[in-house]
PLY file of the C-alpha trace (Angstrom):
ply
format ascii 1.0
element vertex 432
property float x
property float y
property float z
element edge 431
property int vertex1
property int vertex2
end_header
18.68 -41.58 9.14
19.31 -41.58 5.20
20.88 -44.11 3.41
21.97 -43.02 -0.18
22.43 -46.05 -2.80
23.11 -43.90 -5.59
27.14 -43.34 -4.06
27.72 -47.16 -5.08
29.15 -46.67 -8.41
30.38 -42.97 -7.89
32.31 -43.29 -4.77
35.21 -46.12 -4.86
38.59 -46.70 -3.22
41.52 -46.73 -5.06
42.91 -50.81 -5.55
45.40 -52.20 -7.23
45.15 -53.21 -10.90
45.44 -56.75 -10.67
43.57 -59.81 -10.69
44.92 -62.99 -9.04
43.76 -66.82 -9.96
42.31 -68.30 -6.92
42.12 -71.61 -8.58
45.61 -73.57 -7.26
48.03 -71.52 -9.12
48.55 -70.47 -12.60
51.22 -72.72 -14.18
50.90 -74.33 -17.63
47.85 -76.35 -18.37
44.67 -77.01 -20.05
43.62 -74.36 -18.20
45.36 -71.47 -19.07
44.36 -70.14 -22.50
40.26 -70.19 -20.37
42.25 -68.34 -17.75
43.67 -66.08 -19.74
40.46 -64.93 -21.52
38.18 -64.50 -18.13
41.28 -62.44 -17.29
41.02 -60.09 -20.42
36.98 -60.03 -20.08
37.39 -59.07 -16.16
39.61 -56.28 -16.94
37.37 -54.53 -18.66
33.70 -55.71 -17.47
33.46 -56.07 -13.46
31.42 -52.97 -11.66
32.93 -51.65 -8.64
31.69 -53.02 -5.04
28.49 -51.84 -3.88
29.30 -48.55 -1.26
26.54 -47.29 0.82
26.20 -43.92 2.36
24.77 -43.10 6.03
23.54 -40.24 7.32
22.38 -38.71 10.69
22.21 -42.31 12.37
21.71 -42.30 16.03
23.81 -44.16 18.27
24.85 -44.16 21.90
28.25 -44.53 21.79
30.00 -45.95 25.11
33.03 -44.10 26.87
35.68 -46.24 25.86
38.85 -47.15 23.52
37.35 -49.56 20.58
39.35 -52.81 20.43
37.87 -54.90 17.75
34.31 -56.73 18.52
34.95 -56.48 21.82
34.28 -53.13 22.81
32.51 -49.65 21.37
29.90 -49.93 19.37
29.44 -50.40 15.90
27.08 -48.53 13.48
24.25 -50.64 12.21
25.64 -50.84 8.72
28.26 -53.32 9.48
26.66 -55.71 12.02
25.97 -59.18 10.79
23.00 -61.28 11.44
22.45 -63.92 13.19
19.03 -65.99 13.05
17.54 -62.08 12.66
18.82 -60.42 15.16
22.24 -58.11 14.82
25.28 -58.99 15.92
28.90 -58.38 15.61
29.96 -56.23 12.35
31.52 -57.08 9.64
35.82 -56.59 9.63
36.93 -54.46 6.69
32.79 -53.46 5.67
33.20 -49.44 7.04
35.36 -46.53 5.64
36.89 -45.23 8.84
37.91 -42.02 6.61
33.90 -41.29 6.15
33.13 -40.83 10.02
31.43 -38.23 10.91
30.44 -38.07 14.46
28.02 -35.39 15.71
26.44 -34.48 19.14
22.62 -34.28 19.42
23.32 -30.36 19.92
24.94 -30.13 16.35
28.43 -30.02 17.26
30.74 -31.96 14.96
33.32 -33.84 17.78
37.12 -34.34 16.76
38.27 -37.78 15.68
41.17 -38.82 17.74
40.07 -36.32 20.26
36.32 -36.74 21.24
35.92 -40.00 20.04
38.30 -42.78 18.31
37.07 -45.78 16.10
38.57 -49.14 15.35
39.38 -49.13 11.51
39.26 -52.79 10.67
36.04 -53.97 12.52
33.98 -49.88 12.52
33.72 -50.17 16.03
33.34 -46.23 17.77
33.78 -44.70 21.50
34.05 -41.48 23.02
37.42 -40.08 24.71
35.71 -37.61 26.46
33.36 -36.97 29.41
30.55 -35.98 26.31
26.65 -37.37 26.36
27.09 -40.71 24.69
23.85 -39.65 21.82
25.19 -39.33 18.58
24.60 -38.42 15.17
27.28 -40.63 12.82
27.06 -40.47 9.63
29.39 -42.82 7.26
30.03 -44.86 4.31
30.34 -48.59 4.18
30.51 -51.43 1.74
29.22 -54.66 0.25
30.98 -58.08 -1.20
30.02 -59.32 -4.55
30.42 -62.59 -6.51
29.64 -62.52 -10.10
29.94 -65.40 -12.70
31.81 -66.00 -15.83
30.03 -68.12 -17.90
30.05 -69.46 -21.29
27.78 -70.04 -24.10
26.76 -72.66 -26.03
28.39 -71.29 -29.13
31.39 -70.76 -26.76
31.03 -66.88 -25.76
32.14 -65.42 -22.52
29.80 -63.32 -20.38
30.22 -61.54 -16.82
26.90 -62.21 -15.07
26.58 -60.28 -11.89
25.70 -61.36 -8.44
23.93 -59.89 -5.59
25.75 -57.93 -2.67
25.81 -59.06 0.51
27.69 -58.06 3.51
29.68 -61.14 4.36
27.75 -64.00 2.35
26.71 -63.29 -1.01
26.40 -65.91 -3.48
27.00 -66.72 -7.39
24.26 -65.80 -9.68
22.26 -68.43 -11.50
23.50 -69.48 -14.66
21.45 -68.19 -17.63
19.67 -71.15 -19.34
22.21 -73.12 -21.71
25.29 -71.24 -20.32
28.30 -73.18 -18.15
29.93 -71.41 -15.35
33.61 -71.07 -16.12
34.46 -69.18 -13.36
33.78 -66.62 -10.18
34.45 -62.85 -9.68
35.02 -62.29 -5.94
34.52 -58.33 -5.83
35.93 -57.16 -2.49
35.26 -54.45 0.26
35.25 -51.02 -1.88
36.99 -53.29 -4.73
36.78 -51.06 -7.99
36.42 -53.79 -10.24
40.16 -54.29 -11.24
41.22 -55.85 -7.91
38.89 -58.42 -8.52
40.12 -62.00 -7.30
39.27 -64.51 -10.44
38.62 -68.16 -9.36
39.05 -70.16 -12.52
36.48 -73.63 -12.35
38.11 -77.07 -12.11
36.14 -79.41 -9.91
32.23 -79.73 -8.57
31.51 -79.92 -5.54
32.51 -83.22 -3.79
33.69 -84.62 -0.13
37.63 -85.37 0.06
37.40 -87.38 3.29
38.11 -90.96 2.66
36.16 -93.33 4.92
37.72 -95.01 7.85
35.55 -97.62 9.84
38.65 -99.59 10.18
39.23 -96.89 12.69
35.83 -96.96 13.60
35.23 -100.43 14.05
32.47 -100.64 16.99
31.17 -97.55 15.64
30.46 -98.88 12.47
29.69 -102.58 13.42
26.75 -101.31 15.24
25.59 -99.21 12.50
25.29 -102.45 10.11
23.27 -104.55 12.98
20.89 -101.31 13.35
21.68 -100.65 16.77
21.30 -97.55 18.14
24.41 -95.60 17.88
24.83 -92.54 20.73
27.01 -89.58 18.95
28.25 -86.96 21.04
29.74 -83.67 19.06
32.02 -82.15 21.41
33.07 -78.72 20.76
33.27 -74.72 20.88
30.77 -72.40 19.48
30.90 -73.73 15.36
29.22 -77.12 17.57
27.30 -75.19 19.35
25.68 -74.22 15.81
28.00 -71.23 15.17
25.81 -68.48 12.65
23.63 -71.57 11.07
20.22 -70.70 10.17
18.47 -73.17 13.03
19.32 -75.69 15.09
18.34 -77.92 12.43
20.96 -76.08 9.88
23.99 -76.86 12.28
26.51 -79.68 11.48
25.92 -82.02 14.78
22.19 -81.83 13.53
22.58 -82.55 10.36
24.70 -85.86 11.05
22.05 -86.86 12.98
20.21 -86.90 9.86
22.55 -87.99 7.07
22.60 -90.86 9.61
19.09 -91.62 10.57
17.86 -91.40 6.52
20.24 -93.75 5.70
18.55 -96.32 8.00
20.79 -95.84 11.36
19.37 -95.61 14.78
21.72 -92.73 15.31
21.27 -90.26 18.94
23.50 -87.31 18.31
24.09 -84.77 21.31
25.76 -81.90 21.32
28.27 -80.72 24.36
29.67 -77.28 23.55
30.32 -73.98 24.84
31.26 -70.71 22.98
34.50 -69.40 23.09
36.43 -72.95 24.35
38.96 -74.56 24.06
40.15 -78.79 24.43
42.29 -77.49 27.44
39.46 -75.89 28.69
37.49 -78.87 29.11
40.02 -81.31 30.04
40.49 -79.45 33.33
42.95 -76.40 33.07
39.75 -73.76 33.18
37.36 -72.30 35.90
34.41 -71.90 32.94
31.61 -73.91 34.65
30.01 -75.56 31.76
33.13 -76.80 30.41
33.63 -80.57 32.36
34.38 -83.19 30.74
31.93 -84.88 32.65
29.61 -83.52 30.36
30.69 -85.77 27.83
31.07 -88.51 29.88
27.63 -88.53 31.10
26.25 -88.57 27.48
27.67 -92.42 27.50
28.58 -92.00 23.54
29.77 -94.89 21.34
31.59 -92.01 19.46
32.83 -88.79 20.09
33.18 -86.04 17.22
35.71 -83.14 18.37
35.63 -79.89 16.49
37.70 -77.10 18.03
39.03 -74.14 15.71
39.86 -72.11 18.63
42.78 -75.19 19.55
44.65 -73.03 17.11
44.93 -70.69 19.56
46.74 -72.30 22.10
50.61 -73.41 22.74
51.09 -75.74 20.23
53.75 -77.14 22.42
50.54 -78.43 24.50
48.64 -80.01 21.78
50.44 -83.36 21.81
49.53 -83.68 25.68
45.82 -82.31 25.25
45.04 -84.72 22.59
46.38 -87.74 23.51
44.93 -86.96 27.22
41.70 -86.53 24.81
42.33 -90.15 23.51
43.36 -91.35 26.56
39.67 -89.70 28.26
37.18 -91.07 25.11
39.16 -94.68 25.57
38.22 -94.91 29.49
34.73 -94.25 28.90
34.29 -97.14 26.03
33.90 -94.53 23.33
35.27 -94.03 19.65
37.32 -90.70 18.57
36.39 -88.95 15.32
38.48 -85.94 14.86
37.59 -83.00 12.71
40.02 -80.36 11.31
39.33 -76.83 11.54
37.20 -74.73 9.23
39.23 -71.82 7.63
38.19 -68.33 9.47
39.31 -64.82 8.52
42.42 -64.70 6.34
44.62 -62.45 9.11
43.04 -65.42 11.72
44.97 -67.81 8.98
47.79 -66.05 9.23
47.50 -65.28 5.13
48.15 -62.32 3.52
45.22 -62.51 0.47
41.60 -64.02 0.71
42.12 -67.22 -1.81
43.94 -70.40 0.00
43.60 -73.27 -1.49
46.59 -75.15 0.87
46.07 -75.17 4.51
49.53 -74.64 6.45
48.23 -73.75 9.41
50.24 -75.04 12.28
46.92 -76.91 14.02
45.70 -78.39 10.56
48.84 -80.14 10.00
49.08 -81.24 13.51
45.91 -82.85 13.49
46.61 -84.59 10.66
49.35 -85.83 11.78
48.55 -86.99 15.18
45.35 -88.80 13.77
48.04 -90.29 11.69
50.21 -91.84 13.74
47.87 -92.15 16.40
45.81 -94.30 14.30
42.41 -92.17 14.94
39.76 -91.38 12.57
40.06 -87.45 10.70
37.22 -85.72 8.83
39.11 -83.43 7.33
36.89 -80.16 6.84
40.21 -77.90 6.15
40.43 -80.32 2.67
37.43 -79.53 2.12
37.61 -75.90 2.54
40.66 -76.09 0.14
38.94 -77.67 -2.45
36.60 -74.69 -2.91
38.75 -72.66 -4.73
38.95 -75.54 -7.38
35.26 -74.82 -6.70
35.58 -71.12 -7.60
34.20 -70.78 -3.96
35.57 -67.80 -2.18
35.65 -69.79 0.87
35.03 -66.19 2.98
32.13 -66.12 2.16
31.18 -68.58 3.33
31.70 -67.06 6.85
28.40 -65.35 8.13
29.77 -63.21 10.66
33.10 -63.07 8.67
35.18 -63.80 10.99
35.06 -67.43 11.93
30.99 -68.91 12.24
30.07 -70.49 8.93
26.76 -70.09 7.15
24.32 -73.23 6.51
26.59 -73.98 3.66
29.76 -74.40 5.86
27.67 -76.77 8.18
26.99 -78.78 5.51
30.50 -79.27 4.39
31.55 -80.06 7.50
28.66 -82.90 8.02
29.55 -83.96 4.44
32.80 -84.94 5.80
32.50 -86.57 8.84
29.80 -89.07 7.28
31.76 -89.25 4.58
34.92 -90.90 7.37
31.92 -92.87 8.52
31.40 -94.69 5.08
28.09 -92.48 4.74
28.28 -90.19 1.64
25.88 -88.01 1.12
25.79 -87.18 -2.66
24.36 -83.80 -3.48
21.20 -83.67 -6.10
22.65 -83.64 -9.90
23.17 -80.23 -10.62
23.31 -78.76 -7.00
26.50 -76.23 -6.75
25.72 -74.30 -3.50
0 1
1 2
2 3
3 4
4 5
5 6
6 7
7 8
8 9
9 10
10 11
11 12
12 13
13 14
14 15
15 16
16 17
17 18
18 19
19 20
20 21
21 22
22 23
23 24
24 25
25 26
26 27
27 28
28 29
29 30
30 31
31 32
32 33
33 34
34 35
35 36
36 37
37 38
38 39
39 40
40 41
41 42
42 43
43 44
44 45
45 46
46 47
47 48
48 49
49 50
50 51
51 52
52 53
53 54
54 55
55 56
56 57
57 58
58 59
59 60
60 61
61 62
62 63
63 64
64 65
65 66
66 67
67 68
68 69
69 70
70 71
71 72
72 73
73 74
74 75
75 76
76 77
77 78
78 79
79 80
80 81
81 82
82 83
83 84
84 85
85 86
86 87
87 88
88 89
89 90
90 91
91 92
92 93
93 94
94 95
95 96
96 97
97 98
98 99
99 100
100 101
101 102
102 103
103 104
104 105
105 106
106 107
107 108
108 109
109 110
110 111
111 112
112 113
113 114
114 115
115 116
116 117
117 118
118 119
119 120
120 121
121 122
122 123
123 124
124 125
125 126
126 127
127 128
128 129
129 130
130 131
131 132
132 133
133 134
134 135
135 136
136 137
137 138
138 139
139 140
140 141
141 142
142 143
143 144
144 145
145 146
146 147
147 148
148 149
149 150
150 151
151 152
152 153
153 154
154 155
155 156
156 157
157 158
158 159
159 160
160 161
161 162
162 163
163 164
164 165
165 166
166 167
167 168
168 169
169 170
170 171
171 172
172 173
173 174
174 175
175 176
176 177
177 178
178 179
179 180
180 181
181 182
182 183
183 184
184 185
185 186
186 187
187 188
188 189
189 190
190 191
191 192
192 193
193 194
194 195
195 196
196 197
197 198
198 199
199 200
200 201
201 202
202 203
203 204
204 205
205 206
206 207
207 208
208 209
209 210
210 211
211 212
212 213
213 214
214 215
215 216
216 217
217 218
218 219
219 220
220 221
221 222
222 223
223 224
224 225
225 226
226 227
227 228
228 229
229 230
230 231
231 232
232 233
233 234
234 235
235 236
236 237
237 238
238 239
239 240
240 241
241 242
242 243
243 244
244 245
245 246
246 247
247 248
248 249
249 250
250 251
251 252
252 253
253 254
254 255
255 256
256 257
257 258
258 259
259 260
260 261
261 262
262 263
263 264
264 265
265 266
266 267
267 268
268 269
269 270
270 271
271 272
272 273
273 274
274 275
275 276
276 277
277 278
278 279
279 280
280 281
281 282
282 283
283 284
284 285
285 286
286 287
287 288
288 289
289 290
290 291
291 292
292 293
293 294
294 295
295 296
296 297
297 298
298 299
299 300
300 301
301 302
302 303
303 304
304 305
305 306
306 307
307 308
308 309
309 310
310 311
311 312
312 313
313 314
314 315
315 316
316 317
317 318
318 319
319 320
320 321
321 322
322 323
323 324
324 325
325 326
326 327
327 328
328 329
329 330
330 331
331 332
332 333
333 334
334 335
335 336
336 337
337 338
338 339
339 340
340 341
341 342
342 343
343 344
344 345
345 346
346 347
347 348
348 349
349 350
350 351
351 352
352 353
353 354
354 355
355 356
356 357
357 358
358 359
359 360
360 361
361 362
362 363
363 364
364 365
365 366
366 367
367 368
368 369
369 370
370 371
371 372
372 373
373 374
374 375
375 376
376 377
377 378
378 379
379 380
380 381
381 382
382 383
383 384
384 385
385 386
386 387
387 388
388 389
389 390
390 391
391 392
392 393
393 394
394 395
395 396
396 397
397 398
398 399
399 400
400 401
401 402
402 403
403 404
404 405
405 406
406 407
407 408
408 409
409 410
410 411
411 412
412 413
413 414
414 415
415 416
416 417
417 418
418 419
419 420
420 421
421 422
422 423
423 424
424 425
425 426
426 427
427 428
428 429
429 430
430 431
């Protein structure tokens, strides 16, 4: 197999010229003469995304249509990685046009014909009764996030980042300099379809606390009892793409909670793939009883359940106030998160920035916890905050779909401490 670096800057796909502001709209303010200047330095300054070149890898393909993730295989490009091993690949990474399947004996099959492959997520099968060894060769690319930054004598400068196939990060600032803004370079991106994300906040949590709606919760906190947590969700709970165990938001709770002096127990009931209906008795999936949660005998339960968005939303009102109805019976406290943002196309948006959350379920949850008097950590904020940020939340996203990294776990723990009365300040200085 031959990979071929050198095609990064020669081979590009043609974009749009254009470059949007990510940072909550572009209206008149103090903003907008900085605005317009990153806008006239990007035009001219940002490198293309990074586009690597394949050849001759082997791969057993399966005998079957591609649909997404789900089925075919994928060529080992694309696929993400979890905790070091592969796993699913990235949507949008491969160049369906640069296929190029061939048997072990040499003979290049037909696309369409002998084999088919699924253009968003690079996902392959055969069509035919052929051997399933294959050579492939193809072309796939990289995201990028480079910095604007200025000077101390007030100069702008484009400082590039490091690609990465779902989760690449700023670059440092160089000594002295002040990061005006981000450079989100996307899939194949030549440069002038570049998303700028103008600078306006630091990083910071948005959830206001609420142990008035947490009052045995946080009553036993203060007397330094011990406190029994139980985070109750689908696979982000379950620890999603973090890094360990240890990374993953239920974890680090746990700890915000325990260095701040509390006698906190924090166990984690979840199962990939579910849903609240799920585990309130409308599934055959074993693991997913209620029972489970039950048994943990919590003083609070924390619910996180992005895949709820998913389902009827003519059945959330009766699933969550069953939910509330369930945690009340067994003495226990409801903290309610709202969802992490996924994919754009998950979001039901059209472009990669979003820095307002109109998802049906966000507003939903909000609402309910509203007039339902129940606690909300509200992660979505959160998530909409980055672009003030100049986060591209997506990135955020390790297997770019809908598992956050480390970083996302931390946001999300951020919050719910935060609706506890626990901030946890970040170090001076720290913008990850």
């Amino acid at each position: 197999m031959e990979v071929d670096d050198s095609m990064a800057l020669q081979e590009r796909r043609p974009g749009p010229s254009s470059v949007r502001d990510g940072g909550g709209g572009a209206g008149p303010d103090v903003h907008q003469p900085m605005l317009e200047a990153v806008r006239e330095l990007v035009r001219h300054g940002v490198e293309p995304a990074e586009r690597r070149l394949v050849r001759g890898e082997q791969l057993i393909l399966p005998h079957t249509v591609p649909d997404r993730w789900i089925s075919g295989r994928a060529p080992r490009g694309v696929l993400t990685s979890h905790r070091g091993q592969a796993s699913i690949p990235a949507p949008g990474a491969l160049d369906p046009h640069s296929v190029i399947v061939r048997s072990l004996d040499g003979r290049t099959l037909r696309p369409g014909v002998d084999y088919a492959v699924d253009d968003v997520w690079g996902t392959m099968g055969l069509l035919d009764a052929a051997t399933g060894g294959c050579e492939v060769d193809y072309a796939y690319s990289l995201l990028r996030i480079d910095s604007v930054v200025e000077s101390a004598t007030g100069g702008l400068t484009i400082v590039e980042g490091q690609s990465h196939l779902t989760t690449p990060r700023r670059p440092a600032n160089p000594d002295g300099a002040r990061l005006v803004a981000t450079v989100f370079v996307p899939y194949f991106g030549d440069g002038r379809d570049a998303q700028v994300l103008l600078r306006r906040d630091a990083p910071r949590t948005v959830t206001v606390p609420q142990q008035h709606l947490l009052a045995s919760t946080s009553a036993r906190l203060r007397a330094g009892e011990e406190v029994r947590i139980v985070c109750w969700g689908d696979s982000v709970t379950a620890g999603g793409d973090a890094t360990s165990d240890r990374a993953s938001f239920p974890a680090l709770v746990e700890h915000g909670l325990r260095t701040s002096g509390a006698d906190a127990r924090v166990t984690t009931v979840a199962v990939g793939g579910s849903n609240s209906a799920q585990w309130l008795g409308r599934s055959e999936e074993a693991r997913c009883h209620w029972s489970r949660v039950a048994e943990a005998r919590p003083h609070l339960v924390i619910v996180e359940f992005v895949n709820d968005a998913e389902l009827d939303p003519k059945t959330w009102p009766g699933l969550y106030l069953d939910l509330k109805s369930r945690t009340k019976a067994i003495g226990a406290e409801l903290l309610i998160t709202t969802p992490h943002f996924t994919m754009a196309s998950m979001m039901r948006f059209g472009h990669a920035v979003v820095d307002t959350d109109e998802r049906p379920y966000t507003r939903f949850l909000r609402d309910f916890c509203h007039s339902e008097q129940i606690a909300l950590a509200d992660v979505s904020r959160r998530y909409e905050h980055l672009a003030l940020e100049a986060v591209p939340y997506q990135t955020l996203l390790n297997n770019g779909i809908n598992h956050p990294d480390d970083r996302g776990h931390a946001l999300a723990a951020e919050e719910i401490l935060a609706c506890m009365g626990r901030n946890t300040p970040r170090p001076e200085g720290d913008e990850s």
